[in-house]
NUGU-464475 format. One record per residue (C-alpha): x, y, z. Coordinates in pm, 1 decimal. Example, Ala and Ser with C-alpha at 12.3 -4.5 7.8 and 13.67 -1.06 7.14 Angstrom:
BEGIN
((1230.0; -450.0; 780.0))
((1367.0; -106.0; 714.0))
***
This chain:
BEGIN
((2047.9; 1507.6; 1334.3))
((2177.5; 1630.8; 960.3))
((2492.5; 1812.5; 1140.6))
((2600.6; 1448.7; 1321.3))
((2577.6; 1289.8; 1027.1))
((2755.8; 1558.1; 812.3))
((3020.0; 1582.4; 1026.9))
((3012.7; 1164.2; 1017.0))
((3052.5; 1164.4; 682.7))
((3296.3; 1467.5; 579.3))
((3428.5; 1536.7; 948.0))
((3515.7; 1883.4; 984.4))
((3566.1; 1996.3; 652.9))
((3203.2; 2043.9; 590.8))
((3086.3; 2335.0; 845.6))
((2766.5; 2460.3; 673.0))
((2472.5; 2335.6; 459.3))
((2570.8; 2542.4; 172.9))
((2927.4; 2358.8; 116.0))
((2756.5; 2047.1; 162.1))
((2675.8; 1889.5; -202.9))
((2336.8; 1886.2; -306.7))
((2304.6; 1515.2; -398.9))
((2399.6; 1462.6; -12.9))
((2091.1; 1573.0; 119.6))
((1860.3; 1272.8; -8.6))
((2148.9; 1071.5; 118.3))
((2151.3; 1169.8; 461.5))
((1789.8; 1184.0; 492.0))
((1800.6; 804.8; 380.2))
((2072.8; 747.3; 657.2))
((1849.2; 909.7; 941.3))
((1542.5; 694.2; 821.6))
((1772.6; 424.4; 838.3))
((1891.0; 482.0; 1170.4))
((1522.8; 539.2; 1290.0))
((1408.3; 212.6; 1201.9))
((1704.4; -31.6; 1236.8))
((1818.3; 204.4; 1542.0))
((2192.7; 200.3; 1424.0))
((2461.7; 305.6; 1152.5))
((2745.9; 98.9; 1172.6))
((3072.9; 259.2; 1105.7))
((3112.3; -16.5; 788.1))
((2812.5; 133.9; 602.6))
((2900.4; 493.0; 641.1))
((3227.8; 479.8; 502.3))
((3067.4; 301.4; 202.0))
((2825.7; 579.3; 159.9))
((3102.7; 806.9; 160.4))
((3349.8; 663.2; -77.8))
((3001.2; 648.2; -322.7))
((2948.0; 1036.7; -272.0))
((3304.9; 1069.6; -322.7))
((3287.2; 854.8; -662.7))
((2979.1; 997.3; -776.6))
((3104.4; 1156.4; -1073.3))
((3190.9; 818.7; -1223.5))
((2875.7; 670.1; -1220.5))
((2643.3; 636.0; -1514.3))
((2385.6; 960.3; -1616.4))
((2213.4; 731.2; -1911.5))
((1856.5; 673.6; -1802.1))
((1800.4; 301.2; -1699.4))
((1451.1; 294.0; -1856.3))
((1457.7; 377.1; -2236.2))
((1122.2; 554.7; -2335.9))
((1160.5; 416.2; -2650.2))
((1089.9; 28.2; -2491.4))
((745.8; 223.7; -2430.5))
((644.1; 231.1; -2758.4))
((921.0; 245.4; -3047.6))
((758.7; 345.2; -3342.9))
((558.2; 657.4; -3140.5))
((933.6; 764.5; -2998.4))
((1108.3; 702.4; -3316.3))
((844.3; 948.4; -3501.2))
((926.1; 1211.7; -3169.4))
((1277.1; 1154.2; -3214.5))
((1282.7; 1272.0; -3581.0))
((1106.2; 1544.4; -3514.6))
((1269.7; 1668.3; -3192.9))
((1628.3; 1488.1; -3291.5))
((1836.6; 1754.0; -3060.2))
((1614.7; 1672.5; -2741.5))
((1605.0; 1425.3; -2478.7))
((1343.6; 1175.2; -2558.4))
((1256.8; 1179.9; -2225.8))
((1216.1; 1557.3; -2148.9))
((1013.7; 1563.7; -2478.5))
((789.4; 1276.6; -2271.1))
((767.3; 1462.3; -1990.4))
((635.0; 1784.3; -2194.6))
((370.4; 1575.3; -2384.0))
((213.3; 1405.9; -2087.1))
((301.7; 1609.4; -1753.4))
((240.9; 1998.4; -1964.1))
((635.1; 2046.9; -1814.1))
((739.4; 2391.9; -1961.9))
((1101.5; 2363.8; -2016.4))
((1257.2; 2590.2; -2311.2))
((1164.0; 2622.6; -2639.9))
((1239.5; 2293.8; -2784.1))
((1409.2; 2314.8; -3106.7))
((1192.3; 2149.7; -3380.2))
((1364.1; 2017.9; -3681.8))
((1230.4; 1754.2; -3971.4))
((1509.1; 1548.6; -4078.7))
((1327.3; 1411.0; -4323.8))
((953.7; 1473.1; -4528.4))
((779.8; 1155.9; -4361.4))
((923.7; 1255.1; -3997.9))
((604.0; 1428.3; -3935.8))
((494.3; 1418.9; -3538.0))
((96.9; 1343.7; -3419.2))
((70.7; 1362.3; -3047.9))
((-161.5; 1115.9; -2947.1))
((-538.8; 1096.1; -2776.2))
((-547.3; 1119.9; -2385.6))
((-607.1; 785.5; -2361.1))
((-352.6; 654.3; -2591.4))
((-105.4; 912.2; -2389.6))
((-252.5; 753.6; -2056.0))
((-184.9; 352.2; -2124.8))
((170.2; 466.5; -2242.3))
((214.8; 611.7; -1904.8))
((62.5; 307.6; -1748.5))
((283.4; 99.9; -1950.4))
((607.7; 282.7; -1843.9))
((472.3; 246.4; -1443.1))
((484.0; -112.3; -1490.3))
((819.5; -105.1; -1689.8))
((960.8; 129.6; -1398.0))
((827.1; -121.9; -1106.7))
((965.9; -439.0; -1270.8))
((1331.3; -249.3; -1295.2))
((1267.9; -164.1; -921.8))
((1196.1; -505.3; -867.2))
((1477.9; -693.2; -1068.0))
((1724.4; -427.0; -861.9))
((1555.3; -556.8; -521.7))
((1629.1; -930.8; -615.6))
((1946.6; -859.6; -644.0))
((2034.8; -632.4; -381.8))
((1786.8; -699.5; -121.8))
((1826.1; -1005.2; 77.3))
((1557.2; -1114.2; 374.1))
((1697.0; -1323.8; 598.8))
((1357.5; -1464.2; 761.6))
((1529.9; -1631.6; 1017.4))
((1696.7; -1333.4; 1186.9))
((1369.3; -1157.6; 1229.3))
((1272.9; -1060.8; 1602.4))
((1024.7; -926.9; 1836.3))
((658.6; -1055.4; 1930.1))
((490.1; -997.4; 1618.9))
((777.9; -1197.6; 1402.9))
((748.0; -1486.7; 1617.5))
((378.4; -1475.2; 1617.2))
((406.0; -1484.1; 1202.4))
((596.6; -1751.0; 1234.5))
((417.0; -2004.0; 1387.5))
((64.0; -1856.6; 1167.7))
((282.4; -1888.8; 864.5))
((389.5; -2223.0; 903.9))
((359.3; -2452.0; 637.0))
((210.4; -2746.8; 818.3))
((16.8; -2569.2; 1163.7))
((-31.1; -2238.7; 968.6))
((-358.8; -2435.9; 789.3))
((-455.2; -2572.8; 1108.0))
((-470.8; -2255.5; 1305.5))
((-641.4; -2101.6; 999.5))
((-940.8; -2415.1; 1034.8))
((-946.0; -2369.3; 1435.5))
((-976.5; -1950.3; 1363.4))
((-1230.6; -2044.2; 1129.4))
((-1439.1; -2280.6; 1345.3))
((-1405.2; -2058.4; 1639.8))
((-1592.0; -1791.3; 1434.2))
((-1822.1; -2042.2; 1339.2))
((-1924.3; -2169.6; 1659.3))
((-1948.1; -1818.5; 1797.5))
((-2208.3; -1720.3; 1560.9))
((-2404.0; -2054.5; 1552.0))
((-2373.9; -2177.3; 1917.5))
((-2249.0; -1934.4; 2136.1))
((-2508.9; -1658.7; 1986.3))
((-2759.4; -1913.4; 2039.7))
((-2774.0; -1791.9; 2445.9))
((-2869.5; -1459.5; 2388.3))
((-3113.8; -1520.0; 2091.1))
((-3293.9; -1756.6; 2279.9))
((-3320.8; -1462.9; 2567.1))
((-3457.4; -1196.1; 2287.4))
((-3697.1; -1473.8; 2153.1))
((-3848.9; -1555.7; 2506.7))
((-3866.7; -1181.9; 2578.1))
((-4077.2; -1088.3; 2292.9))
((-4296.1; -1425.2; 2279.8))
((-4364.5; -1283.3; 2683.5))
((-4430.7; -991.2; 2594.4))
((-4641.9; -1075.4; 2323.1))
((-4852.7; -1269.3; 2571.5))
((-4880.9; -1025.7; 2793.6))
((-5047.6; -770.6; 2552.1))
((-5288.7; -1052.5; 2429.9))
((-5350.3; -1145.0; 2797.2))
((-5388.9; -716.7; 2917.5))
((-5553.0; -588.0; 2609.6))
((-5862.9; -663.9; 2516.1))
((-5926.6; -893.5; 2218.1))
((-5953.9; -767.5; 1877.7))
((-5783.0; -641.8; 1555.9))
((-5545.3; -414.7; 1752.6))
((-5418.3; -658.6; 1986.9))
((-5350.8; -902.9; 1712.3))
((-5140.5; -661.4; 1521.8))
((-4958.7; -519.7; 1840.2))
((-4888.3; -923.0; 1939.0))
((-4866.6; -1120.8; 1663.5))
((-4784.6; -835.3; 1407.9))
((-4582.7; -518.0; 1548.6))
((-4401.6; -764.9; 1818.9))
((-4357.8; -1117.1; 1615.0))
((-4186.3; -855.3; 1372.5))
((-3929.1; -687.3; 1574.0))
((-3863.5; -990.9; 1777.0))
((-3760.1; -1161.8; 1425.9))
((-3513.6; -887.7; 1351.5))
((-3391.2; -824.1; 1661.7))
((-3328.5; -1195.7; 1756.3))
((-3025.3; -1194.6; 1449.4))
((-2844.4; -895.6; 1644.0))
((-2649.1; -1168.8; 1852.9))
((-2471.4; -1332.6; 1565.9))
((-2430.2; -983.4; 1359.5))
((-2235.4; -856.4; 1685.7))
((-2012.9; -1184.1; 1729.9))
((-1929.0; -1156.1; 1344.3))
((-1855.6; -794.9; 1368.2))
((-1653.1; -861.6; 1671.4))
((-1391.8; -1123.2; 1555.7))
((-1369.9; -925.0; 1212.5))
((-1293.7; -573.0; 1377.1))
((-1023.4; -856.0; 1582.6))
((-866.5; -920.9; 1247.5))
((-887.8; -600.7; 1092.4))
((-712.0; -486.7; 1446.3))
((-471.2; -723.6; 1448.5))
((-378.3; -664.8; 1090.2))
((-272.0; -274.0; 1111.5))
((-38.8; -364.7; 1396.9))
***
């Protein structure tokens, strides 16, 4: 699969892996995922991928998050003391223990002194920049990614459709919902009315076998009365249990 779309993208004037640039790889695996889900390249889309890979070297290296946004006066403090590093490689070394080289350590001034902070000061500012990172993912996606609901396929899309619906989406919710309802109160009323008559037989049948006394009236009115009250719920545990595992089932496809 990498070899057809190497040679789809460079022809045949990329034979091996090793002439094949290293920021292709990522690339290509993206291509193959997209291939696997959407089931097709077209030809338009490849030769944009390519003139990007070919154009590479013109795009922009500057970080689109600034650590500094994380918290300014703690990176403005790091910055004077580490003012020939990357900001972010001297983040990276504070909270992930990276060992890059020795960094070079220089005060540009008395008051630049450098603290690093608690663990759980260092762990919000990590937090912080996870949010920061996901809202710049998600400003990119507005503008770039474009669902076109209406040009969605297949069984379950359809099936969303008409659930999702503004006006019969509530109404199949309140049938769903009174479905469930009448299973557990009504429908479950069959079989507990079943248990209930078994165990008020049997019950008779020990006071009418054994003779009377303390131990029949604990084994009829005590031992069975007791089960027979726990047991007679199983109906309507089962039914509620059922349509949830439905849901929960119907979800994960």
């Amino acid at each position: 699969m990498l070899s057809i779309f190497k040679k789809k993208l460079f022809g045949d004037s990329v034979t091996s892996s090793d002439e094949t640039p290293p920021y292709v790889s990522a690339v290509i695996c993206l291509m193959i995922e997209i291939a696997r889900l959407d089931g097709k390249i077209d030809t338009d889309e490849i030769d944009e991928i390519k003139q990007f890979l070919i154009d590479h070297a013109q795009l922009s290296t500057q970080s689109l998050l600034n650590p500094s946004c994380i918290d300014s006066a703690y990176f403005a403090k790091l910055k004077n003391t580490y003012p020939k590093e990357s900001l972010y490689k001297l983040w990276l070394v504070i909270t992930q223990d990276v060992n890059f080289s020795t960094l070079e350590k220089t005060y540009q001034t008395p008051e630049a002194t450098f603290e690093t902070k608690s663990k759980a000061d260092l762990k919000r500012l990590q937090q912080r920049e996870t949010i920061l990172r996901y809202q710049l993912i998600n400003n990119a996606l507005k503008k770039s990614l474009v669902v076109d609901q209406k040009a969605a396929k297949g069984t379950r899309e359809r099936i969303d459709k008409i659930l999702t619906h503004k006006v019969f989406g509530y109404l199949i919710f309140l049938v769903i919902l009174s479905t469930i309802f009448q299973a557990i109160y009504t429908w479950s009323s069959i079989p507990m009315d079943w248990i209930d008559s078994f165990f008020a037989q049997s019950s008779d049948w020990i006071k009418a076998t054994l003779p009377p006394g303390v131990l029949t009236n604990l084994l009829a009115e005590g031992v069975m009365a007791g089960i027979g009250g726990i047991v007679i719920f199983v109906p309507q545990i089962a039914f509620l249990f059922l349509f949830i595992s439905l849901i929960l089932g119907l979800k994960k496809k």
